[in-house]
C-alpha positions in Angstrom: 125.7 116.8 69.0 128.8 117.9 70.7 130.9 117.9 68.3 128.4 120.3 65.8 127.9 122.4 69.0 132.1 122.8 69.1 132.3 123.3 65.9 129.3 126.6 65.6 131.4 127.4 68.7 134.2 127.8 66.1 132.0 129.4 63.7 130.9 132.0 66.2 134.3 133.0 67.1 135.3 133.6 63.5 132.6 135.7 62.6 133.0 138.0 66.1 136.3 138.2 65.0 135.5 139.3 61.8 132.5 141.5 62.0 133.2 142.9 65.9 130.1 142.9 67.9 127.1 141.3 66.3 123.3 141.6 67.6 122.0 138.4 69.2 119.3 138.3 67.8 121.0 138.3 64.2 123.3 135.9 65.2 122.1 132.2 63.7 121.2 134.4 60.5 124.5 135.4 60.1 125.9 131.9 60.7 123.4 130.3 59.0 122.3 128.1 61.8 119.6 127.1 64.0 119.1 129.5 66.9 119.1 126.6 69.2 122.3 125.5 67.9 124.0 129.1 67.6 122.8 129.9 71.2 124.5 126.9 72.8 127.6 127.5 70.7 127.6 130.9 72.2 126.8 129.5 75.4 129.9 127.0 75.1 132.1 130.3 74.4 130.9 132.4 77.6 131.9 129.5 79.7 135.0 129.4 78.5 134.8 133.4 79.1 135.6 134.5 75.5 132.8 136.7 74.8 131.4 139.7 75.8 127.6 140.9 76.2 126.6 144.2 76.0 122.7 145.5 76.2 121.5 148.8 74.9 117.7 149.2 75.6 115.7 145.8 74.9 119.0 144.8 72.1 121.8 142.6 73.3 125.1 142.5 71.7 128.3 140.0 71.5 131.9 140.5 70.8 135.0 138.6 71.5 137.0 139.4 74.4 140.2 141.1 73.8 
């Protein structure tokens, strides 16, 4: 389980990369993933301080930190 958890972790960072800031709530769509999966991928990456949130009105976004 850790190692699919790295590996969406991977996933995410690609697609931020690629796309800029994505909606959360759009997120496992996009990668094509479970949300349970995508959200401790994303999880893995803000402990390791790589991604940003930003929340405008009840929407929360992510992007990569640059």
């Amino acid at each position: 389980m850790k190692d699919q958890i790295g590996q969406v972790a991977g996933k995410i960072w690609r697609t931020l990369e690629t796309k800029g800031e994505v909606s959360l709530a759009q997120l496992p769509k996009i990668l094509k993933e479970k949300d349970a999966t995508a959200y401790q991928g994303l999880g893995w990456l803000a402990r390791e301080g790589k991604v940003n949130y930003r929340t405008e009105g009840t929407r929360t976004f992510v992007s990569v930190v640059k």
